[in-house]
C-alpha positions as CSV (number, residue, x, y, z in Angstrom):
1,X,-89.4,-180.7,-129.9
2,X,-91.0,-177.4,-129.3
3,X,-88.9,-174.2,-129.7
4,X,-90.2,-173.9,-125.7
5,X,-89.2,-177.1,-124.8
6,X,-85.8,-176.6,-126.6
7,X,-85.3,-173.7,-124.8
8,X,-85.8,-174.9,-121.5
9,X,-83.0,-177.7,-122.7
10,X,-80.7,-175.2,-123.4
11,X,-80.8,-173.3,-120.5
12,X,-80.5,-176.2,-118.0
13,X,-77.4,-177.3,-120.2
14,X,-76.0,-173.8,-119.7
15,X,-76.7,-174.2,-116.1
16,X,-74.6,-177.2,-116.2
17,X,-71.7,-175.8,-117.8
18,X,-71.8,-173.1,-114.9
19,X,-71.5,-175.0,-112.1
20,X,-68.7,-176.9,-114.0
21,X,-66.9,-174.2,-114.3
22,X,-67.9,-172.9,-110.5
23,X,-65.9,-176.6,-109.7
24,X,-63.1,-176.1,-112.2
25,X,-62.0,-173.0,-110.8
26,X,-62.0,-173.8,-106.7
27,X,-60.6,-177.3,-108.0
28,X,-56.8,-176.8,-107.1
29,X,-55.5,-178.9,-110.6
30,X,-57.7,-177.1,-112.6
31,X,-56.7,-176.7,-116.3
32,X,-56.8,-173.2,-117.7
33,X,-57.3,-174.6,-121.2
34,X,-60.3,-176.9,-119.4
35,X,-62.2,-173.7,-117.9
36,X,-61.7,-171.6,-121.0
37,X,-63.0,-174.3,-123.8
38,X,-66.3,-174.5,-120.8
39,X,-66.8,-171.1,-120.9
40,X,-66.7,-171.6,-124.4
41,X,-69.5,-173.4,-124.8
42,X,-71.5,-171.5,-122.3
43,X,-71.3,-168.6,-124.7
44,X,-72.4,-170.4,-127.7
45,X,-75.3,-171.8,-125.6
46,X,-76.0,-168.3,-124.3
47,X,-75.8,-167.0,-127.9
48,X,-78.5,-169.8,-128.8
49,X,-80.7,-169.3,-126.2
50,X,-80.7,-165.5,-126.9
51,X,-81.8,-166.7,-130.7
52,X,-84.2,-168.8,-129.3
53,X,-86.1,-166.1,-127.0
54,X,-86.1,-163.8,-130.2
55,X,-88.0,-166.5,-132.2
56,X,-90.3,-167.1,-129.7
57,X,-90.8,-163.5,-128.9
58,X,-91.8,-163.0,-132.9
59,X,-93.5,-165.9,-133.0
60,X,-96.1,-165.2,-130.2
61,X,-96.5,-161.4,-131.9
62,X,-97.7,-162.9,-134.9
């Protein structure tokens, strides 16, 4: 898989977790725990991504 093509991956994932979390939160038995571990993992996939546009950014200046 191409660093582009993972990319793109991750940031539909992170899209994912987002409207999740959007549901969690209007959802009246929502779990604080639940939202917070989601949000979780949006971060680390946001931390990726970031990573990701670096490498690519060096990459194509090379």
């Amino acid at each position: 898989m191409s660093l582009q093509n993972h990319l793109t991956e991750l940031e539909r994932r992170h899209q994912v977790l987002d409207r999740e979390i959007e549901a969690e939160i209007v959802h009246p038995a929502t779990s604080d725990l639940k939202v917070t571990e989601l949000k979780r993992k949006k971060l680390l996939l946001k931390d990726e991504i970031e990573k990701l546009r670096g490498s690519l950014k060096t990459t194509s200046l090379h």
